[in-house]
N, C-alpha and C positions, 0 to 999 in steps of 0.2 A: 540711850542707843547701845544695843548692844554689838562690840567689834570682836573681831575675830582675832586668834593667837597669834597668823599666820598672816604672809601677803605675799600677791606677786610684785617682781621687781625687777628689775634688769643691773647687771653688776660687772662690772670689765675684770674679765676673767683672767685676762694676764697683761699688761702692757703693749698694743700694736692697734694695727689698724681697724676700722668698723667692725670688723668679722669678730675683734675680741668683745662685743659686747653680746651675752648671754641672758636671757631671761632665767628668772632662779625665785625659789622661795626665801622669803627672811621671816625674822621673831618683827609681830610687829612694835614700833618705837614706841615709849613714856615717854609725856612729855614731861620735863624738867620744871624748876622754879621759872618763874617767867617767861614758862613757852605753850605754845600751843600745838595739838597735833590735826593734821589738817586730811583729811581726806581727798585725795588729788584728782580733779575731772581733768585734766590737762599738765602739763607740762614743757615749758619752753624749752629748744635746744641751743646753744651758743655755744663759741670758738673755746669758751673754758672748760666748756666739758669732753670737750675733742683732743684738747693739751691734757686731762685729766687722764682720760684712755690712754694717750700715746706713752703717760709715764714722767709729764713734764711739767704738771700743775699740780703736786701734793694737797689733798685738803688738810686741813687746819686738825692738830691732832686732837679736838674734840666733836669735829663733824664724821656724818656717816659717811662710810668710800664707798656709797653710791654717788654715777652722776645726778645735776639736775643744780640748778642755781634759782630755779624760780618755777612756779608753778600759782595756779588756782582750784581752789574747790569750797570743802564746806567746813567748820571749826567743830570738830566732833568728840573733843576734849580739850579741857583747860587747867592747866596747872598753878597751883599755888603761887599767888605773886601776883594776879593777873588780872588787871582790871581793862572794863572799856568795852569789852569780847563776851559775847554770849555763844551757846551751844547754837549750832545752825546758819552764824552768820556766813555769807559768802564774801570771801577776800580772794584778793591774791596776795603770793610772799615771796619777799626774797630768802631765798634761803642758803644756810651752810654747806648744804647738800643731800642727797638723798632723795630728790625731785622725779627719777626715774620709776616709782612707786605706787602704788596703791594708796600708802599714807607716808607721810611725810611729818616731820616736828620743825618750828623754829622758832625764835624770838615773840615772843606777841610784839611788840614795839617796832618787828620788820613788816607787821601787814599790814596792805591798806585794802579797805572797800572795793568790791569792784565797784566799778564806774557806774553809772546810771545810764543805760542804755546798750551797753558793751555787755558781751556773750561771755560765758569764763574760758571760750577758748580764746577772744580775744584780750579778754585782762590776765590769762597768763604770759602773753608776750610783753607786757608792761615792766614788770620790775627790774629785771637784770640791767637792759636799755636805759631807762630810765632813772635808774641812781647811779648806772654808770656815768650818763650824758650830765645829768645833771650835777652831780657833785664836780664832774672835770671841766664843762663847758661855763659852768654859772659859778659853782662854789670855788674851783681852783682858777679857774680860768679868765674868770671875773668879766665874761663877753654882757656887751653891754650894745644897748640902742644906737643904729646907724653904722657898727664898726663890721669892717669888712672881715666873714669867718671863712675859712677853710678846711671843707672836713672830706677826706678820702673815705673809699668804700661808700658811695651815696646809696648805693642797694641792697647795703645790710641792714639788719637790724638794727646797729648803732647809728650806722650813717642816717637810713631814714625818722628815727627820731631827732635827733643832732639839726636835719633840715627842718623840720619841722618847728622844736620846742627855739631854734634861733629866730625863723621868721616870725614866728608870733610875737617874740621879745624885740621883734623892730632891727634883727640886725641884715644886712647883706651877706646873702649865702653862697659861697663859688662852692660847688663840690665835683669829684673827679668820681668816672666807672670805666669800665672798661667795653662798654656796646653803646650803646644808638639808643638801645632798648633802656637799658639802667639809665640812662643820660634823659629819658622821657619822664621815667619816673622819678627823678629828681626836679624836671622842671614841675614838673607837676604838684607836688609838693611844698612847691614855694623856694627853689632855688633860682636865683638870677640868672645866672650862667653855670649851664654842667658843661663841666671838660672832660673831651674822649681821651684819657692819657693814651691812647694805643696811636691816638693821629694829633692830637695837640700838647701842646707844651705847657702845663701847668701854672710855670717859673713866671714866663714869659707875660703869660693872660693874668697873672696874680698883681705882677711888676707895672702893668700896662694900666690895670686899675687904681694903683696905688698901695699896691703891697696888703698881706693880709695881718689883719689887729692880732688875730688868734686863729691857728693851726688845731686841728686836732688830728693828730698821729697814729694809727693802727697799724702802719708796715712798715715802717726802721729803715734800716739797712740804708740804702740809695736815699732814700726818699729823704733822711734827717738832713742829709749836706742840700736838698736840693728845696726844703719846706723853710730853713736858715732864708736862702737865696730869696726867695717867694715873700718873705713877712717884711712889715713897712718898719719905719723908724719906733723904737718901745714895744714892738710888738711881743705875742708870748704864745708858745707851741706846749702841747700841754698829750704827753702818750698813754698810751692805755692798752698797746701790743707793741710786736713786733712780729707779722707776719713771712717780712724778707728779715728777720735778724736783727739783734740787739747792737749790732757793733757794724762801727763806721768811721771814717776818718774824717771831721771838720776842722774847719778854720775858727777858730776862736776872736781872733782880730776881726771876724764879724761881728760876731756878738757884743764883744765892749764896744765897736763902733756906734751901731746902732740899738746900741742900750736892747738888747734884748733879753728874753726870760726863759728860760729851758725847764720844765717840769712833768711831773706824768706821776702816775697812783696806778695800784691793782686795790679792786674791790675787797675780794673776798677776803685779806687777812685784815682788814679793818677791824677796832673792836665793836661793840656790840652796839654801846652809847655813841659812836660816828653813824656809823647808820642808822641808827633812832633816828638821827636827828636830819638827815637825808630824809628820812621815809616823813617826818613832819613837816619839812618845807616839799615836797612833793604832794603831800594833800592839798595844804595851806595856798599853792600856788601853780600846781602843772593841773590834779584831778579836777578843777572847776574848767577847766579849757578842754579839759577830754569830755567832759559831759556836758560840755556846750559845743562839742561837735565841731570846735579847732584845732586838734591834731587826734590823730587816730590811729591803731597800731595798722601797716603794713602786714599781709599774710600771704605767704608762700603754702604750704605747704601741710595737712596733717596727715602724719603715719599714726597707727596703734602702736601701745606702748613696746610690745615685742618685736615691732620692726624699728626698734632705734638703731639699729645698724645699717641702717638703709637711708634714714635720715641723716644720721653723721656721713654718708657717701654724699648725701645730696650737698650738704651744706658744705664738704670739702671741694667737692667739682667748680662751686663756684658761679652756678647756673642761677641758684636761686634769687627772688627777688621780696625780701621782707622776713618777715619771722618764721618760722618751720616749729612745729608744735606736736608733741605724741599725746592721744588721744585713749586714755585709762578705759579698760571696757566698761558698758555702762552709763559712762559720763554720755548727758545731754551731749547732741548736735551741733 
C-alpha cells in the first residue's frame, strides 16, 4: 500500500476550551520496534482528551500531542518486533495518543480484533472503556459474583460498560445519573436499581441494601466522604477521576472501623507490558461476550473528524448518552 507523506489531523492549538481544537496537516507517523501504524476509520472521544485540551492531562513524553486514546481501522504498516499482525487486519487500539488522525501508531500488543459482528465505529468505542473498567473494576477492584457494585456516571461511556461487563460477572449493580432518561438506560442495561442523585439519596438506598462491596468513583470532591458512608463492612472504592475535585475532608475512623480499602489508577501512564497484559485478559475473557451479543458498546453520537470541537462541547454539556465517536472521511458507515 502505498501512504502518503502527509495527513489530516486535529491538534489543540493552545490550551482552553472546544474552540482550541483546530484541524491541521502533520508528517505522517513511523511506526517503532513493536508498533504498528494503523489507518483510523474512527476515533473514540473521552474525558481524557478534554483534560488534555484544557492543559491538565500532559501526554507521556514519548506519545504524539494529538488527542485521541483509542480508535479503529485497518494495520497498514508493521514494524519490526511484531508478530500475530498482518497488513489489512481490522483492530481496534488503545492508544498513547494521536487518535484524532488519519493515521495513528501504537503498541501492536494494545490491539485487539474488532469483534465479530461489531462495525469499526462500534469497536472504536471499546478500548479506552474497557481497559479502563476492566483493570479497575475486576483487576484492581477485584468485584466478584453476587457482591453489591456502585458505579456513578451510569450514562457514560465508563459507567455503561462498568453496568454491563458487572452484570454479566453475576454482580448487583446500583448506579446513579442525573435524569429519568439516563436512569432508563441503566436499568436497561442490567442495573437493579439506578438512582436519580438529583431527587434520591444514594448514601441512604446503598445503606438500606446492605452497603456497597465496590465503588467506582469518577467525581471526587463531595462524593468521596459520602461513597465512604454508602460502602458495607471490607468494602473497597477504587477512582479513576475527579470530575467535582481531587480533594476533600474524610473521616478516617471510618475507614479502620470498617476495614475498608481506598484505591484508584490513571490509564495512560501505565507502562506498556501492564496494558499488554489488560489487552490479553480482555480478549481471553470480555471479547467472547461482545460477540456473543452480551454486552455491547452504547452510542451517542458521531461528528467528522474536523468537527471535534463540537464533539468535546457535546460530551462537556453532559446530555450525552453512551460513546461519541469522530468519523475519518472515507471511513465505512
Amino acid at each position: 500500500m502505498s501512504l502518503p507523506e502527509q495527513m489530516r489531523a486535529v491538534e489543540i492549538s493552545a490550551p482552553g476550551g472546544p474552540e482550541m481544537l483546530r484541524p491541521c496537516m502533520r508528517p505522517l507517523p513511523r511506526p517503532g520496534h513493536g508498533e504498528v501504524l494503523l489507518k483510523v476509520a474512527y476515533a473514540g472521544v473521552n474525558r481524557p482528551d478534554a483534560l488534555q485540551r484544557a492543559g491538565a492531562y500532559a501526554p507521556p513524553p514519548t506519545a504524539s500531542d494529538l488527542p485521541g486514546l483509542e480508535a479503529a481501522g485497518e494495520v497498514v504498516a508493521i514494524g519490526p518486533g511484531v508478530g500475530g499482525l498482518a497488513l489489512g487486519d481490522r483492530v481496534c487500539a488503545l492508544l498513547p495518543g494521536g487518535g484524532y488522525a488519519e493515521y495513528a501508531t501504537c503498541p501492536a500488543t494494545h490491539t485487539l480484533p474488532v469483534p465479530a459482528g461489531l462495525s469499526l465505529r462500534e469497536a472504536a468505542c471499546l478500548p479506552e472503556t474497557h481497559f479502563t473498567v476492566w483493570s479497575n473494576v475486576f483487576m484492581r477492584g477485584g468485584l466478584r459474583a453476587g457482591e453489591r457494585f456502585l458505579v456513578h456516571g451510569a450514562s457514560s461511556g465508563i459507567g455503561t460498560t462498568a453496568i454491563q461487563l458487572a452484570r454479566v460477572f453475576g454482580a448487583r449493580v446500583f448506579a446513579t445519573a442525573g435524569s429519568e432518561a439516563k436512569c432508563a438506560l441503566a436499568r436497561r442495561l442490567g442495573a437493579e436499581r439506578a438512582i436519580h442523585y438529583r431527587e434520591e439519596d444514594f448514601v441512604a438506598i446503598l445503606r438500606a441494601a446492605g452497603g456497597a462491596n465496590l465503588v467506582l468513583d469518577m467525581v471526587g470532591g463531595s462524593y468521596i466522604a459520602r461513597n465512604i458512608k454508602a460502602m458495607a463492612m471490607e468494602g473497597r472504592m477504587v477512582h479513576i477521576a475527579f470530575l467535582s475535585g481531587p480533594k476533600t475532608e474524610i473521616n478516617f475512623a471510618h475507614i479502620m472501623a470498617r476495614r475498608l480499602t481506598l484505591t484508584g489508577s490513571t490509564l495512560r501512564p501505565q507502562s506498556d507490558l501492564a496494558k499488554a497484559r489488560i489487552a490479553r485478559e480482555l480478549r481471553a475473557r470480555v471479547w467472547p461476550l461482545i460477540e456473543a451479543g452480551r454486552i455491547a458498546p452504547v452510542m451517542d453520537e458521531t461528528f467528522a473528524l474536523e468537527d471535534a470541537a463540537a464533539a468535546h462541547a457535546r460530551m462537556e454539556a453532559g446530555a450525552h448518552m453512551g460513546k461519541i465517536v469522530l468519523q475519518v472521511a472515507g471511513a465505512p458507515a
